[in-house]
DRENTORKOL-3810 file (N, C-alpha, C; in nm, 4 decimals):
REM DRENTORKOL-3810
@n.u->-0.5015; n.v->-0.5918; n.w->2.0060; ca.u->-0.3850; ca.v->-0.6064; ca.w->1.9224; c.u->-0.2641; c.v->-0.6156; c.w->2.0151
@n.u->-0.1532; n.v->-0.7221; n.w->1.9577; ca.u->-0.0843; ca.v->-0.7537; ca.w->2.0989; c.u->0.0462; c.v->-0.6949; c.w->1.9806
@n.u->0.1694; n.v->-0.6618; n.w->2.0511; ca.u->0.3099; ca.v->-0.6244; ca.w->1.9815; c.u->0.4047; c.v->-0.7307; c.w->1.9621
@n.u->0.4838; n.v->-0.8333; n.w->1.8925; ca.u->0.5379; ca.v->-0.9477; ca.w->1.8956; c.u->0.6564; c.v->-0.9644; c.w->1.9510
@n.u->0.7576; n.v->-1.0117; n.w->2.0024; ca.u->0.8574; ca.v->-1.0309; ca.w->2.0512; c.u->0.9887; c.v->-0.9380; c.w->1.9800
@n.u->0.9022; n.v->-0.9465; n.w->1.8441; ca.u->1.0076; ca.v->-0.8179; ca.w->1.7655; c.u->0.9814; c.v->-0.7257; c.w->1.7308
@n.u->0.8810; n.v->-0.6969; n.w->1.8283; ca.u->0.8082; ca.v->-0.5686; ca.w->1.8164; c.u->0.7103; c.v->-0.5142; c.w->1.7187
@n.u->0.6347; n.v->-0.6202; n.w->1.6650; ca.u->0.5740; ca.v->-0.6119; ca.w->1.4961; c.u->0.4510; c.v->-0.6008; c.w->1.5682
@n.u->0.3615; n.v->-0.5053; n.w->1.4592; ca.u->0.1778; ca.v->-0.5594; ca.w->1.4732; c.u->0.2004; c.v->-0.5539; c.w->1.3714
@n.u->0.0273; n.v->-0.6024; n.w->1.3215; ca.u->-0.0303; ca.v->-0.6068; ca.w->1.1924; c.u->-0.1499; c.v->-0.4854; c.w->1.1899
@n.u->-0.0849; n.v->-0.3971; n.w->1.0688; ca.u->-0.2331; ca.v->-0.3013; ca.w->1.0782; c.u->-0.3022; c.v->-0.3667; c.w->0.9879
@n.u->-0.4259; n.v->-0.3590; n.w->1.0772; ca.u->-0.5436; ca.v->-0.3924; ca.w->1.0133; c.u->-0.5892; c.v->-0.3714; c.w->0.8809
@n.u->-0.6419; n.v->-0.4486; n.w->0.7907; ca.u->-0.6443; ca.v->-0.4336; ca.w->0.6448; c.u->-0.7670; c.v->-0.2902; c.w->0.6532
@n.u->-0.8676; n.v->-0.2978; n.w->0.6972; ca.u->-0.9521; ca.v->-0.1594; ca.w->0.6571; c.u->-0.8367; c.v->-0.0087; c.w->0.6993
@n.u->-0.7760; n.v->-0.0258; n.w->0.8340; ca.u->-0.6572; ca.v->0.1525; ca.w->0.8568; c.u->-0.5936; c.v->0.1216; c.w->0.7098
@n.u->-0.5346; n.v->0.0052; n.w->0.6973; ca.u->-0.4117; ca.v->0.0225; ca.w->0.5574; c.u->-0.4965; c.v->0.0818; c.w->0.3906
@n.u->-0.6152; n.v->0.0156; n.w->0.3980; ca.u->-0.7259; ca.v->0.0732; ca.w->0.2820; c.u->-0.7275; c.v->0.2101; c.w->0.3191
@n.u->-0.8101; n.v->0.2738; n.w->0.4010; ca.u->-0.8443; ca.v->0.3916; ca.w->0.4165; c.u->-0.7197; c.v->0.4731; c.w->0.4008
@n.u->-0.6151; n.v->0.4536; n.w->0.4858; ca.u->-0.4868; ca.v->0.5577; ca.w->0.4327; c.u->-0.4044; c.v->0.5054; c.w->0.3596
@n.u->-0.4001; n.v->0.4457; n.w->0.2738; ca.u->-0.3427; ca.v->0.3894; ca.w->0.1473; c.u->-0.1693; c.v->0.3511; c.w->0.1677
@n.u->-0.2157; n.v->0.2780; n.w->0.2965; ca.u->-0.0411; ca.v->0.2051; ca.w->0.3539; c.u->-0.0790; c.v->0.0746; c.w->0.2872
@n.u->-0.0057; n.v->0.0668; n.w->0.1743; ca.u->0.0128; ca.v->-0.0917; ca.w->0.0577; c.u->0.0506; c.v->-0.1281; c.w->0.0759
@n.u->0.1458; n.v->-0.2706; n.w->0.0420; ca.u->0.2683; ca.v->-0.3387; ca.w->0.0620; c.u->0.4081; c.v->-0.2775; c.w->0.0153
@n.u->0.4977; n.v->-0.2730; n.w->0.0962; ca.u->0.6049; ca.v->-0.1859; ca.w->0.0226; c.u->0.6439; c.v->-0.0151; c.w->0.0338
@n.u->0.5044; n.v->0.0150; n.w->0.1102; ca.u->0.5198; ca.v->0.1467; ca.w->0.1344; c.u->0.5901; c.v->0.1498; c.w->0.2453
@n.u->0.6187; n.v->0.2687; n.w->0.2299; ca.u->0.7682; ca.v->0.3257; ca.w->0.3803; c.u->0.6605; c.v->0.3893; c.w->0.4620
@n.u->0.6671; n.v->0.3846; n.w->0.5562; ca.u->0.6207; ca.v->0.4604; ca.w->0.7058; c.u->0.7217; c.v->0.4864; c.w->0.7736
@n.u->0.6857; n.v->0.5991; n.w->0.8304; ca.u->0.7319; ca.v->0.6700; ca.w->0.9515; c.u->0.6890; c.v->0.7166; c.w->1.0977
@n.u->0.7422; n.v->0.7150; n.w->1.2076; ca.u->0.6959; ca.v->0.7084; ca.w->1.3226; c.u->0.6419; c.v->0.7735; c.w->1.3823
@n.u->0.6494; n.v->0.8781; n.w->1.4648; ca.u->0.6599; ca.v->1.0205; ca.w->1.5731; c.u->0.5860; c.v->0.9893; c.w->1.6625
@n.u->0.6478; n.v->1.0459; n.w->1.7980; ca.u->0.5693; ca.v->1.0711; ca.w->1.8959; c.u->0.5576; c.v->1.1793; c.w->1.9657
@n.u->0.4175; n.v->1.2000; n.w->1.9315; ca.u->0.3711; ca.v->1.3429; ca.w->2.0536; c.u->0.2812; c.v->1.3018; c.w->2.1242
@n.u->0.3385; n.v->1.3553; n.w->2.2629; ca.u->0.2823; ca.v->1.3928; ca.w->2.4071; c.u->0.2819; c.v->1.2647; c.w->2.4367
@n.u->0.3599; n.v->1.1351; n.w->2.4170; ca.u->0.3275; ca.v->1.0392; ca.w->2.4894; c.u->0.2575; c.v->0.9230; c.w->2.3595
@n.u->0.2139; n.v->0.9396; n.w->2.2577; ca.u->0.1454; ca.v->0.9107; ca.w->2.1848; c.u->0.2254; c.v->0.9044; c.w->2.0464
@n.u->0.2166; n.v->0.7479; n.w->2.0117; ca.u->0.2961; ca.v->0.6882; ca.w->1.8651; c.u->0.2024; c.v->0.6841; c.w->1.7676
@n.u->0.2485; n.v->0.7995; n.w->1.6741; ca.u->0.1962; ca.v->0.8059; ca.w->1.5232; c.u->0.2664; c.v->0.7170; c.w->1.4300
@n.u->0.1636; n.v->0.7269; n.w->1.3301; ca.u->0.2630; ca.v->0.5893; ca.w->1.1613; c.u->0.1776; c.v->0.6908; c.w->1.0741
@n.u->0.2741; n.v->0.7094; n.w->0.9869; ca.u->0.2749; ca.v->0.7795; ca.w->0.8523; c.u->0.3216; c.v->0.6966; c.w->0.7385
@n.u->0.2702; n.v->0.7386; n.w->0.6144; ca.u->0.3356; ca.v->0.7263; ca.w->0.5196; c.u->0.4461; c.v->0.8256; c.w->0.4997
@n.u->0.6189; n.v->0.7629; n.w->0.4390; ca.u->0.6577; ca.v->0.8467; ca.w->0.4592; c.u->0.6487; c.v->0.9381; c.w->0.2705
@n.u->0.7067; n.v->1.0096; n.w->0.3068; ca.u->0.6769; ca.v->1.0767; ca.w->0.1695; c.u->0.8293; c.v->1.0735; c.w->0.0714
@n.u->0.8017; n.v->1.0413; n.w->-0.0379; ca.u->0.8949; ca.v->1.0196; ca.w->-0.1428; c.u->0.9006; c.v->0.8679; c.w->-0.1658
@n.u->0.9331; n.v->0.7898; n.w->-0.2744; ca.u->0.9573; ca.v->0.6831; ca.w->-0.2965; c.u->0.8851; c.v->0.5504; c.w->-0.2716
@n.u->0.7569; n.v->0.6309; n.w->-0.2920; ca.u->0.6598; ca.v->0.5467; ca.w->-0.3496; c.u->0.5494; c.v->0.5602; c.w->-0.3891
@n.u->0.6341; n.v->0.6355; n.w->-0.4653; ca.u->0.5181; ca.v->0.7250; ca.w->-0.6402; c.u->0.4624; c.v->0.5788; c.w->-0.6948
@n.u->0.5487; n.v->0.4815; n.w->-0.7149; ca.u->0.4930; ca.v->0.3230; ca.w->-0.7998; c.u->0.3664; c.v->0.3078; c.w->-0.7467
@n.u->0.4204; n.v->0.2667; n.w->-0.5861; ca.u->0.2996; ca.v->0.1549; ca.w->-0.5107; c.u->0.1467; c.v->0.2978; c.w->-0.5059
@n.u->0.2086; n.v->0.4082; n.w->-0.5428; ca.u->0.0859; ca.v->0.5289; ca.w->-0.5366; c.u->-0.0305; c.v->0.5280; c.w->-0.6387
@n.u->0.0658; n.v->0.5114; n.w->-0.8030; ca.u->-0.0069; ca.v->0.5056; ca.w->-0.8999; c.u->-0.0501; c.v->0.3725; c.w->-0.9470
@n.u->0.0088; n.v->0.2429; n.w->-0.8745; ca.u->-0.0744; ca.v->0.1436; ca.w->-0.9010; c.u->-0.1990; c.v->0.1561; c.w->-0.8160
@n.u->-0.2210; n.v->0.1994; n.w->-0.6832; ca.u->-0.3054; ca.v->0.1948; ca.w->-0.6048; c.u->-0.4285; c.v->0.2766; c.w->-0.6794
@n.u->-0.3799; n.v->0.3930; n.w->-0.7266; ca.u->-0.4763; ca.v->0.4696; ca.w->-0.8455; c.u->-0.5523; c.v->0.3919; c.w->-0.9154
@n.u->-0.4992; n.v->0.3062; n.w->-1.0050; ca.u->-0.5355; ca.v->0.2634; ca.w->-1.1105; c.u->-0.6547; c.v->0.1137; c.w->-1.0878
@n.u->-0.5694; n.v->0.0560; n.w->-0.9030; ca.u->-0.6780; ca.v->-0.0322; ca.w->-0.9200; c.u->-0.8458; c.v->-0.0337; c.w->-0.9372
@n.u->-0.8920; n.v->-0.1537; n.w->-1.0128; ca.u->-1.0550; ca.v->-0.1223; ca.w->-1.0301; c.u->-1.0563; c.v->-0.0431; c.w->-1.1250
@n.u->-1.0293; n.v->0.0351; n.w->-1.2026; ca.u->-1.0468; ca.v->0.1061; ca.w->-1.3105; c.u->-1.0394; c.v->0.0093; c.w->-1.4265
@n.u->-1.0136; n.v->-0.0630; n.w->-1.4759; ca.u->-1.0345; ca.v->-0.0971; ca.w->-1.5709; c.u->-1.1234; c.v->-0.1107; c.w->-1.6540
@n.u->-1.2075; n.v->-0.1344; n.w->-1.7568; ca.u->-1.3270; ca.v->-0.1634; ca.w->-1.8577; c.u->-1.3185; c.v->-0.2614; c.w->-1.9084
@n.u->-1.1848; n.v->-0.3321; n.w->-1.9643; ca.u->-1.1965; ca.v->-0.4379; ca.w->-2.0496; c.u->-1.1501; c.v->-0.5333; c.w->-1.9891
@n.u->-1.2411; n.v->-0.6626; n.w->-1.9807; ca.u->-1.2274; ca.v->-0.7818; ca.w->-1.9288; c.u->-1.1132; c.v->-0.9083; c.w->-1.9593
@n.u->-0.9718; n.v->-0.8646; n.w->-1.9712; ca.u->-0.9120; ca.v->-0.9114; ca.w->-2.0078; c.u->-0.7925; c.v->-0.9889; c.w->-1.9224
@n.u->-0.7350; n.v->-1.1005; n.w->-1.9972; ca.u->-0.6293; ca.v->-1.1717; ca.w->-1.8200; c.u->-0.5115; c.v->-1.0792; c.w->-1.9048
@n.u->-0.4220; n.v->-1.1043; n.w->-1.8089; ca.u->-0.2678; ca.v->-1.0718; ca.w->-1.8313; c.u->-0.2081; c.v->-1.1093; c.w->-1.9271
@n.u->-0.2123; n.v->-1.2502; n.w->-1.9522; ca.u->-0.1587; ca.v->-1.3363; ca.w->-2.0733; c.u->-0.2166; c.v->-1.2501; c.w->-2.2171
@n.u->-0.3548; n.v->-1.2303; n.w->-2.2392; ca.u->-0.4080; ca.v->-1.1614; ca.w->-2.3764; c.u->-0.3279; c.v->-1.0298; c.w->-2.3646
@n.u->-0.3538; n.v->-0.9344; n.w->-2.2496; ca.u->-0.3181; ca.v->-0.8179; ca.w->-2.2446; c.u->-0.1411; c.v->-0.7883; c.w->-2.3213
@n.u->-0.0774; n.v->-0.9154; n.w->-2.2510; ca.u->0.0582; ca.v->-0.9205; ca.w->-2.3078; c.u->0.0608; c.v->-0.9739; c.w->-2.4336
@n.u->0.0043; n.v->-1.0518; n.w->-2.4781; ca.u->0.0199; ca.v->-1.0728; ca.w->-2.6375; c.u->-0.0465; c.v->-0.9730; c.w->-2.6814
@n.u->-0.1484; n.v->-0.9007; n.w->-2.7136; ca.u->-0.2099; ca.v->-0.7862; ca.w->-2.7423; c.u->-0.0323; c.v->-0.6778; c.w->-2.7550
@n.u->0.0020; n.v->-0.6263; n.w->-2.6456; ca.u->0.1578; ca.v->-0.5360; ca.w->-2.6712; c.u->0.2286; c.v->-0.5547; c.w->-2.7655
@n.u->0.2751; n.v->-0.7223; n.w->-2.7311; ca.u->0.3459; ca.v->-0.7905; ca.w->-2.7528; c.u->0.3675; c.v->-0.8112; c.w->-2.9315
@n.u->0.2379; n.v->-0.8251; n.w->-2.9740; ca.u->0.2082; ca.v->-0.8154; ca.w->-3.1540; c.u->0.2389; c.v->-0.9320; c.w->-3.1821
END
């Protein structure tokens, strides 16, 4: 993994699955002893938390469009 001219990587899609860094989530840095940590940071992103919950749960086989007319009445 190389660092980009603006200093960017890409974490890898399985680290971002396993610790539930989504799109939109805030991270945070630290370093101890020489050594750069990434966190999620905490607060303000209860949303991207409880959608992440919910994915795959569903039962009923339905698109978006029905689901919204279904509300919608």
């Amino acid at each position: 993994m190389r660092i980009t001219s603006k200093g960017q990587v890409t974490i890898p899609i399985e680290i971002r699955e396993k610790t539930g860094l989504l799109p939109h989530t805030e991270v945070k840095f630290e370093v101890v002893d020489g050594k750069a940590y990434i966190e999620r940071k905490e607060g303000g992103t209860a949303k991207v938390d409880a959608i992440a919950k919910m994915k795959g749960r569903a039962t009923i086989k339905m698109t978006t469009d029905e689901i919204m007319r279904l509300t919608r009445g």
